[in-house]
C-alpha positions in Angstrom: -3.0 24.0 16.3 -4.4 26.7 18.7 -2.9 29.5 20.3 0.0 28.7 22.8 3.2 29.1 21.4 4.6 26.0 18.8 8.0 24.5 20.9 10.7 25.2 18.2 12.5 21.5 18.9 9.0 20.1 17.5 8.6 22.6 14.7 12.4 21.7 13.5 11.6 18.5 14.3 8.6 17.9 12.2 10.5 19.1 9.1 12.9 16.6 9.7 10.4 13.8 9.8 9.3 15.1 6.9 12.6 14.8 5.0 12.9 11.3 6.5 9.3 10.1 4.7 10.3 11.6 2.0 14.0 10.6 1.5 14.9 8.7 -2.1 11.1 8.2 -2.5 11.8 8.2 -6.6 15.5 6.5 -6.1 14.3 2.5 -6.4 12.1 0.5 -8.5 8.8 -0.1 -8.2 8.3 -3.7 -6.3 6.1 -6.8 -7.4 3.1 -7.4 -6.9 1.4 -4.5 -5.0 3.6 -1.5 -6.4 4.0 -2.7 -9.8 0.5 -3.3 -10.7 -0.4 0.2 -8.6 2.0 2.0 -11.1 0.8 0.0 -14.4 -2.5 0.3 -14.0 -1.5 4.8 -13.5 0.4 4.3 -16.5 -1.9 2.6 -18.7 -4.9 5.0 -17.6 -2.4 7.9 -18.6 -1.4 6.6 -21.5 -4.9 6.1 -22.8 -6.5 9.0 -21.4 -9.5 6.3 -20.1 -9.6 7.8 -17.0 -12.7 6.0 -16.3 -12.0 2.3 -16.7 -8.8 1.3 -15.0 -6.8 -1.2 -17.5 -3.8 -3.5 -16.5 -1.7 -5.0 -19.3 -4.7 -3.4 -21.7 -7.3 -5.3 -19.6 -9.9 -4.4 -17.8 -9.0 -3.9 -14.0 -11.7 -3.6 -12.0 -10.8 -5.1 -8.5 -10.2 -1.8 -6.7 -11.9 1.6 -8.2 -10.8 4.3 -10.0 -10.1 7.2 -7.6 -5.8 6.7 -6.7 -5.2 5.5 -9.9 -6.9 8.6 -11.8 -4.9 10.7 -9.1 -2.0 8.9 -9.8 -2.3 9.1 -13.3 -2.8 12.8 -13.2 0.8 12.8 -11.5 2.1 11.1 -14.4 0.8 13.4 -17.0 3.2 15.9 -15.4 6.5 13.9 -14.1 5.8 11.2 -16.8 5.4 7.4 -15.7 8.4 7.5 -12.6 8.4 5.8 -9.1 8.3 9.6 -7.6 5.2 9.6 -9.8 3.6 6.6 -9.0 4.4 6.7 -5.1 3.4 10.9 -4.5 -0.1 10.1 -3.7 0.7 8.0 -1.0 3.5 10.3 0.5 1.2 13.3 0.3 -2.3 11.5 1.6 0.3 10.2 4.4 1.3 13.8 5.1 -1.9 15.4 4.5 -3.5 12.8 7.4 -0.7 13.6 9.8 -1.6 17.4 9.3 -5.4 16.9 10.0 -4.3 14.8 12.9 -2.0 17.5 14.5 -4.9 19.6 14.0 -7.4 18.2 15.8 -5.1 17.1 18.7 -4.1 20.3 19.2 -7.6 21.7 19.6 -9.2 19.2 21.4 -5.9 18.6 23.5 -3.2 21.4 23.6 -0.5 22.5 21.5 2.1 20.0 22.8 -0.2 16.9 22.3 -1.2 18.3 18.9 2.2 18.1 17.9 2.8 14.5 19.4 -0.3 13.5 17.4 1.1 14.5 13.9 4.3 13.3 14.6 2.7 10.3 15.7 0.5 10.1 12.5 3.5 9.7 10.2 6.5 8.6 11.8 4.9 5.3 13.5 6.1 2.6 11.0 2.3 0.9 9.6 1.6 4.9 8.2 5.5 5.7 7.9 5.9 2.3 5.0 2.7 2.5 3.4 3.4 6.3 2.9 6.4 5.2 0.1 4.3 2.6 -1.5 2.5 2.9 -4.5 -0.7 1.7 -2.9 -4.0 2.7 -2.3 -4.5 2.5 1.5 -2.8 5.8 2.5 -5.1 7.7 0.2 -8.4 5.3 2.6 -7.1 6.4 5.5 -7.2 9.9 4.8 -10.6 9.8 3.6 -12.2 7.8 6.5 -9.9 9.8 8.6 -12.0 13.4 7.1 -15.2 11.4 7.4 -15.0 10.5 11.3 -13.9 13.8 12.3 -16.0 15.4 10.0 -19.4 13.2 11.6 -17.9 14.2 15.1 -17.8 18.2 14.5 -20.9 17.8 13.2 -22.5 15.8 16.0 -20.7 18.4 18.1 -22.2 21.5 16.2 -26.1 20.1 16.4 -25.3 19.8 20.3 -24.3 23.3 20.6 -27.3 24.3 18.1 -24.7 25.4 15.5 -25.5 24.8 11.8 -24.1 21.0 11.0 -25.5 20.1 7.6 -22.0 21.1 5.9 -20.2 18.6 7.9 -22.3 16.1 7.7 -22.1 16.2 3.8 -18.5 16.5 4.2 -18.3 13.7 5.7 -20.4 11.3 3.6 -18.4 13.4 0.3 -15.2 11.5 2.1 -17.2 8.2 2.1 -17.7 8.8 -1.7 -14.5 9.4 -2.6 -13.5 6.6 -0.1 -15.7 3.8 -2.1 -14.2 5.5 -5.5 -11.3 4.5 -3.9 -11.5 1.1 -2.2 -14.9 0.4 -2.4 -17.4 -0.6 0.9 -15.1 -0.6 3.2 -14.6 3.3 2.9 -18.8 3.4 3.9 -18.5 0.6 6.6 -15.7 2.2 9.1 -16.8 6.1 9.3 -20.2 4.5 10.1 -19.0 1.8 12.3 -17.6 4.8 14.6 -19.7 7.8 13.9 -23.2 5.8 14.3 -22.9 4.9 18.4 -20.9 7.6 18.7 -23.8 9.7 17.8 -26.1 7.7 19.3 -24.1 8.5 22.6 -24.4 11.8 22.1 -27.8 11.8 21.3 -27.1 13.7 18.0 -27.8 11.1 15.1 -29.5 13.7 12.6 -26.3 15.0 12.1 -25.0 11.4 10.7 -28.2 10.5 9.0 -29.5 13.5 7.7 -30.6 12.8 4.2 -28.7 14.8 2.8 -25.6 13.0 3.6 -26.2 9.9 1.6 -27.7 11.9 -1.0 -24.3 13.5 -1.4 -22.4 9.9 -1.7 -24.9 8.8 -4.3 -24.0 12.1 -6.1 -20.4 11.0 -5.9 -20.2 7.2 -6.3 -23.1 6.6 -8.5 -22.0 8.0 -12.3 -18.9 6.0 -12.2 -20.4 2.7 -10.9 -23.4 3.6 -13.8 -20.7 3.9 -16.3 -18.7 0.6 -15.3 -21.8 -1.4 -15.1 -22.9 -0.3 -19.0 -19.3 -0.4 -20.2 -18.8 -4.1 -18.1 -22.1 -6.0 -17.6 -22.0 -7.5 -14.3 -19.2 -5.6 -12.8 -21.8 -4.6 -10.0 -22.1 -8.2 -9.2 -18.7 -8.7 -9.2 -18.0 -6.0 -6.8 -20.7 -6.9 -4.2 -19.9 -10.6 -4.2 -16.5 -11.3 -4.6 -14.4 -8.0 -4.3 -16.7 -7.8 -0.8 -18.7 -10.3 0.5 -15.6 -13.0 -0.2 -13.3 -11.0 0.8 -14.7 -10.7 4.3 -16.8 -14.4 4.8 -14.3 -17.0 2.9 -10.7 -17.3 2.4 -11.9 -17.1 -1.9 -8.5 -14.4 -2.3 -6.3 -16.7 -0.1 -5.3 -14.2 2.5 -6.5 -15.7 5.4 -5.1 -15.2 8.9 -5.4 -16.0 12.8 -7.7 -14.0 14.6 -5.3 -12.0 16.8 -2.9 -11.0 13.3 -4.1 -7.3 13.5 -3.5 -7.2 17.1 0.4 -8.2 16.4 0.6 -5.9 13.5 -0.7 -2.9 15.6 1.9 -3.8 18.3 4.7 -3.0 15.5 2.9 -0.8 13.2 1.6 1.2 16.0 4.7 1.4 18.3 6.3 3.1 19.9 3.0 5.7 20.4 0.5 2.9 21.3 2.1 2.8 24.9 0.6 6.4 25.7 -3.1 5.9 25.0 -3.3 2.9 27.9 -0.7 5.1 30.2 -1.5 7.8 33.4 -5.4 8.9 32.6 -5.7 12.4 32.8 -7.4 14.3 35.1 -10.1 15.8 33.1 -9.8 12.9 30.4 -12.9 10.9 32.5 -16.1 10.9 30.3 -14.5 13.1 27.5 -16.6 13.3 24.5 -13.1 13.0 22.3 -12.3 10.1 24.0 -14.7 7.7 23.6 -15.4 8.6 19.7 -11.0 7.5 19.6 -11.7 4.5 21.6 -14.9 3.3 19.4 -13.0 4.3 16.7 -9.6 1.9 17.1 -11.8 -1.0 19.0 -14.9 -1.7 16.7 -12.9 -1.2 12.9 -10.4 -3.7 14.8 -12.8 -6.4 16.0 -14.7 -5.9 12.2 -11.2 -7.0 10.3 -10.2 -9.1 13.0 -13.7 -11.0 12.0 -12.7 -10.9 8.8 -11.1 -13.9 6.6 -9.1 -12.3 4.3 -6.4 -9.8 6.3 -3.4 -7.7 5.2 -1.4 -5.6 7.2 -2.5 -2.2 5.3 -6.2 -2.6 6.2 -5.6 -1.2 9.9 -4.2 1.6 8.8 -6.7 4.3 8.7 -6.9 3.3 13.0 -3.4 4.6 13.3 -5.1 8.5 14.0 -7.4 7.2 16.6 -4.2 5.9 18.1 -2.1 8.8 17.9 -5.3 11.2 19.1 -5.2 9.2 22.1 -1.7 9.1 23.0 -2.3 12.8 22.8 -5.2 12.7 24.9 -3.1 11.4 27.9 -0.3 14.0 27.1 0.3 16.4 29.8 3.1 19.3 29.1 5.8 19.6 31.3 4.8 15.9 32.9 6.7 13.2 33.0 5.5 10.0 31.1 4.1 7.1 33.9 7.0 4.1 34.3 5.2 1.7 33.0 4.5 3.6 29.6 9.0 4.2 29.9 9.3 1.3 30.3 7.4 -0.7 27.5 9.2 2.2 25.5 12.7 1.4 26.1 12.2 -2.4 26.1 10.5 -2.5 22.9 13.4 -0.1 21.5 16.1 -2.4 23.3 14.9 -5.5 21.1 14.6 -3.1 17.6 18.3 -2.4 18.4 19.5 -5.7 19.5 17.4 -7.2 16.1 19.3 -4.6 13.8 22.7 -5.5 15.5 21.8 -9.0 15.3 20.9 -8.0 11.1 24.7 -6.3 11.3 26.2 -9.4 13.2 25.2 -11.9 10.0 22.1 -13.2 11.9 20.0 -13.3 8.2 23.0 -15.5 6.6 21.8 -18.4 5.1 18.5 -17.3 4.8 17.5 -16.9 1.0 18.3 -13.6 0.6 20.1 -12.2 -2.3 23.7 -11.9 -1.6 23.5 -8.3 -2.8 21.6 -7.3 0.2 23.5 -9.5 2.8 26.3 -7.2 1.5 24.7 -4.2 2.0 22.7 -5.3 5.1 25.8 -4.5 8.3 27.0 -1.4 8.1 23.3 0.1 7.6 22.0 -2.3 10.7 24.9 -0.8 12.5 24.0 2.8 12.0 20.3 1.7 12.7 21.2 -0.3 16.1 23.1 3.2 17.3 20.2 4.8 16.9 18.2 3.2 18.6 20.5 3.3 21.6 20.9 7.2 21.2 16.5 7.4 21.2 16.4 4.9 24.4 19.0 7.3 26.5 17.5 10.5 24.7 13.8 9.4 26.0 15.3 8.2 29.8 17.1 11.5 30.0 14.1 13.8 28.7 12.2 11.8 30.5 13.7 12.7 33.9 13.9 16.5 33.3 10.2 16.8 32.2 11.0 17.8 28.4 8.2 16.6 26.5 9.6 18.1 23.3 12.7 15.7 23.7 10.6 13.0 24.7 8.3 13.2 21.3 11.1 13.8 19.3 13.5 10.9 20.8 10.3 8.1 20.0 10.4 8.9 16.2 13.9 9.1 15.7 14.4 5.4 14.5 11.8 5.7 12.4 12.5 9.7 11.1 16.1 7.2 10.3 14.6 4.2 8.7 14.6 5.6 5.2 17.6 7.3 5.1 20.4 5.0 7.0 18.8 1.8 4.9 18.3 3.4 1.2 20.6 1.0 0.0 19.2 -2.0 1.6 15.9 -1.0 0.6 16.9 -0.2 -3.3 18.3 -3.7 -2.8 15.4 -5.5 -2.3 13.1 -3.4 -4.9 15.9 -4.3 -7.4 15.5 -8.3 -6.4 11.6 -8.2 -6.4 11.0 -5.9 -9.9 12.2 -6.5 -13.5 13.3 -3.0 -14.0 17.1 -4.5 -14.3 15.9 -7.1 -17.2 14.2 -4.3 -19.0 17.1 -2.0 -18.7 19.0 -5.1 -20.5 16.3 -5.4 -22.9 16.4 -1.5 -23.7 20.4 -1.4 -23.9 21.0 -5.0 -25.8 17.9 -5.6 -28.7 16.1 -3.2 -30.8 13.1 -1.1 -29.8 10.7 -3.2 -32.0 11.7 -7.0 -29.7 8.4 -8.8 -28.7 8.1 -9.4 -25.1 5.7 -12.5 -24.0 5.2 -13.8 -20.7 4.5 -17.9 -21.1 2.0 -19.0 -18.1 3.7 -16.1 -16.1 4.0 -12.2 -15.9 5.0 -9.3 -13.7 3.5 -5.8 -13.8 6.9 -3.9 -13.4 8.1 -5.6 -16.8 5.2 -3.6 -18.1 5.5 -0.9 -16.5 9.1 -0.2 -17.4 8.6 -1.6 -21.3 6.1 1.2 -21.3 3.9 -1.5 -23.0 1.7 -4.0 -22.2 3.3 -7.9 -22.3 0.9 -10.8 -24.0 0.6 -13.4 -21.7 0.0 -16.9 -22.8 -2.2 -19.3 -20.5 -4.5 -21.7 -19.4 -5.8 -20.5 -16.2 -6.0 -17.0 -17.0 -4.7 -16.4 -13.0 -1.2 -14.5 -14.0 -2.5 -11.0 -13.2 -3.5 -11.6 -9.9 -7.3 -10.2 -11.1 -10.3 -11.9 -9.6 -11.9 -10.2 -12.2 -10.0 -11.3 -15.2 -10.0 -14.7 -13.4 -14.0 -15.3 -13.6 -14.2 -13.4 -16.9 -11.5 -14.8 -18.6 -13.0 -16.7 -22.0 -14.1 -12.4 -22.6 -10.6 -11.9 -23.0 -9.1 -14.4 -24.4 -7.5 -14.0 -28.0 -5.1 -14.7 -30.7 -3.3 -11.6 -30.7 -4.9 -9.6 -27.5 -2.9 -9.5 -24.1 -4.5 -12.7 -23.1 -3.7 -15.7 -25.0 -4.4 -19.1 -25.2 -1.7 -21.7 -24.2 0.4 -22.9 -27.3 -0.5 -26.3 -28.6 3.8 -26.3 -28.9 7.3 -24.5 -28.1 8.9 -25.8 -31.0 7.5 -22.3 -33.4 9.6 -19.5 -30.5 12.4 -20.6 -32.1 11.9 -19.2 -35.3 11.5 -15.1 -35.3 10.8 -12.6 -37.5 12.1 -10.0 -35.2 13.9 -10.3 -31.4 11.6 -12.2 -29.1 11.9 -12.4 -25.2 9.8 -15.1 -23.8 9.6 -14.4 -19.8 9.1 -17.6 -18.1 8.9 -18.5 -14.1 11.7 -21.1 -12.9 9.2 -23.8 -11.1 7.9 -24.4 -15.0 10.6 -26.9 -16.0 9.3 -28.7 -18.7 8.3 -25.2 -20.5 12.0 -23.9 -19.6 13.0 -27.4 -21.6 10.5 -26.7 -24.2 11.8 -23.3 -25.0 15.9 -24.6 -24.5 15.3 -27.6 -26.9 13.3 -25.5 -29.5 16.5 -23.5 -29.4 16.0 -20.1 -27.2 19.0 -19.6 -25.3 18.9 -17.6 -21.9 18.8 -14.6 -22.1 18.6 -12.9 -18.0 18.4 -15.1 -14.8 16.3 -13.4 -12.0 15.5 -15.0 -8.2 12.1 -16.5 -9.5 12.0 -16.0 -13.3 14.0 -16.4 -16.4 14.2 -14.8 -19.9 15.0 -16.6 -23.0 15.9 -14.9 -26.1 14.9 -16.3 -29.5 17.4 -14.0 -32.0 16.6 -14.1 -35.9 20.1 -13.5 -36.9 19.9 -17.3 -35.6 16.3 -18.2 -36.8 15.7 -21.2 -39.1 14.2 -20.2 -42.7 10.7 -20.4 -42.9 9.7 -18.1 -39.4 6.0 -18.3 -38.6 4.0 -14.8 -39.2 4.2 -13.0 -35.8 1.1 -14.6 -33.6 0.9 -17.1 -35.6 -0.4 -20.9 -34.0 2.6 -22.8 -33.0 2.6 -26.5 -34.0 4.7 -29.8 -33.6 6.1 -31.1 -30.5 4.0 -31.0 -27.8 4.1 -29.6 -24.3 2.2 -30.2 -22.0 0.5 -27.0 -20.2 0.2 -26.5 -16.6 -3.0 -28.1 -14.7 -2.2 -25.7 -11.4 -1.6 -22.0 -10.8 1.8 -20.9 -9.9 2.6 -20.5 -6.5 1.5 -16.6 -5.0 4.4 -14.7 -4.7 
């Protein structure tokens, strides 16, 4: 980080965060929605080589680009389709940003507050969760991380009439690779910051050089050339709907109240948040460092704040500005203002009470899958002890001027999350992914059984079939794809993934071969349908059932496989099922 001497308790202590984000990373299924569809859409793209056109259940999936899932995919041409696979992105984008961050802090701030800025970086618990999830935003916020402090040094280097073009295509390279990887949004927030920020600073050549954009274009624009010829009017689709929607209307149905991000920073950002509003420091007034942080937590926050569709991953590429400013206000061998303690240890006394409340019963009753609540006290125990053991750890470093102690005593619950609750965590990826229906499916019928999802599907059960599932529908909504959603009649077909409703159920209980018909539990009159046609059940799940049609027990006379079904009627649904 610069040339003091590294405090060994921090060095140690670092590793040991690291074993913490990484702990059982590969040890529990893959969850539904988000992680499932993540990991198909990997698996698909490595299965089929395409590593252009993303596919999900042998569709085209075009709602977020191409970039994690081709990294992802490239994971999986070496461990083969696994969660250790499908999560490593994540984990090492997670790491890689908490490295840069530690970086930078410890030049611009001192070796100490360098090492409370990585630290910070992954253990807070937005960056810390999102690191073991198969999800894209870890691999944006390391991107639009790279391009801010890549538009700062170079802002910096045209001030001290240095050479800057390199980071100022740098940056807008990042940008690229950022839209390749979650579209606009990647080119909005580095300029949301950099721009004023330059402006300030009177050094806005070194953002808008030419050659900067140039670079994107170079980047972004063979991919989007080859989606648009391969999918006519996915350009369209991509300005309109995947962004202008996303941000003006509640079209994708995640709309919250203003203040939502400023409750999810609270928790997602604690317990290092506290620093950046403590003690100023004496030569923090006016710092160049400082205001380029500040512009870039407050303007991305008050852009998705504005926004109607919100989810708690979007904020997290401003988790570095926050950690950079908690380091900003670190001083070594001072002790932390009261105030700052004393957010600290209250905000730490209600995480312990809430897990010794958890250990105590307090989530009885509440619809969660006895499994858990059985696993659930002893781990809330452990987890409630250690938050007590941080609180005194901080209150005594505190007193006796140890940063060290102090940095390492505010990560400790979370350094502890993933290793004291693996088993409640592996519980509730085992309730919310079908990995446990296809291991039954795999040890019970023959390779060769048909798999269909009726109004209904799940990406796990594809991902762990290793194969993509028909779906049969009217709505065409089961896949959660905007896209496939507006482009559905394209897709539909007799014997492609996406299928037309059946006229009747009275045909899936004749079989040629083993058929599992995957069906959600609010559908009651096609759960009769398939019972009185004479499927028997086959797995029960929280939210879905399986029925089984068996041809040792088929009448004579089985329809040809795909065939239309006929006879008694059912009527389909006229609503899309619930969001789960």
């Amino acid at each position: 980080m610069n040339g003091r001497r590294h405090p060994p308790l921090l060095v140690g202590w670092a590793l040991v965060a690291v074993v913490g984000l990484s702990w059982g990373l590969g040890s529990y299924p893959l969850v539904d929605q988000d992680e499932g569809r993540n990991g198909e859409v990997a698996r698909e793209m490595a299965a089929t080589n395409d590593y252009v056109v993303p596919h999900l259940d042998g569709l085209p999936y075009v709602d977020k680009p191409v970039l994690w899932f081709a990294a992802t995919a490239v994971v999986m041409e070496i461990l083969g389709p696994t969660e250790l696979a499908a999560r490593s992105v994540s984990w090492l984008c997670a790491l890689a940003t908490a490295l840069l961050v530690g970086w930078c802090g410890g030049r611009w701030f001192g070796t100490e507050a360098g090492w409370l800025a990585g630290i910070a970086a992954a253990t807070a618990p937005l960056p810390l969760a999102f690191a073991r999830i198969a999800i894209l935003d870890s691999l944006v916020a390391l991107l639009v991380t790279s391009a801010i402090l890549a538009f700062h040094t170079a802002v910096e280097a045209r001030l001290a009439r240095r050479p800057e073009r390199i980071w100022t295509v740098a940056a807008w390279v990042a940008i690229g690779l950022g839209v390749l990887t979650k579209g606009p949004v990647a080119l909005a927030l580095p300029l949301l910051v950099a721009a004023p920020y330059a402006a300030w600073r009177r050094g806005s050549w070194a953002v808008w050089n030419p050659i900067g954009p140039l670079a994107m274009i170079v980047v972004v624009a063979p991919w989007v050339s080859f989606m648009e010829a391969r999918l006519p009017g996915y350009l369209q689709y991509v300005a309109v709907t995947e962004t202008w929607q996303r941000v003006a209307s509640d079209e994708l149905r995640r709309s919250q109240p203003w203040w939502f991000y400023g409750a999810v920073a609270v928790g997602g950002f604690f317990p290092w948040w506290p620093f950046a509003f403590g003690r100023r420091r004496l030569d923090a007034g006016g710092d160049p460092h400082r205001v380029l942080l500040w512009l870039w937590l407050l303007l991305p926050l008050m852009l998705f704040s504005l926004s109607r569709s919100k989810m708690p991953q979007y904020i997290l590429p401003l988790m570095p500005a926050v950690a950079l400013l908690a380091a900003s206000r670190w001083r070594t061998g001072e002790r932390p203002s009261r105030p700052v303690i004393g957010v600290i240890v209250a905000g730490l006394g209600l995480l312990g009470a809430a897990f010794a409340a958890a250990a105590a019963g307090a989530f009885d009753g509440r619809g969660l899958p006895p499994t858990l609540l059985m696993t659930l006290p002893t781990p809330a125990s452990v987890m409630a002890s250690v938050c007590l053991v941080a609180l005194v750890w901080i209150l005594v470093a505190a007193r006796r001027h140890h940063g060290p102690g102090i940095i390492a005593a505010l990560s400790l619950p979370a350094v502890a999350v993933p290793i004291v609750l693996h088993l409640p965590i592996s519980t509730i990826a085992e309730w919310r992914s079908q990995h446990d229906l296809v291991a039954r499916i795999h040890s019970e019928l023959p390779p060769d059984t048909e798999v269909l999802g009726l109004t209904t599907w799940r990406p796990s059960l594809s991902f762990y079939l290793r194969r993509t599932v028909p779906i049969l529908t009217s709505i065409g909504n089961e896949l959660r794809s905007n896209y496939i959603l507006h482009t559905k009649d394209r897709w539909m077909s007799e014997d492609g993934p996406l299928r037309p409703f059946p006229a009747t159920l009275t045909a899936f209980g004749r079989c040629a071969r083993p058929r599992v018909i995957f069906v959600h539990r609010d559908q009651i009159e096609l759960i009769q349908g398939l019972v009185d046609a004479g499927l028997r059940e086959f797995a029960t799940q929280p939210s879905h059932v399986a029925y089984l049609c068996d041809p040792d027990h088929s009448p004579v006379g089985a329809p040809p496989e795909g065939g239309v079904l006929r006879s008694q009627s059912v009527a389909e649904p006229g609503t899309p099922l619930p969001t789960r």
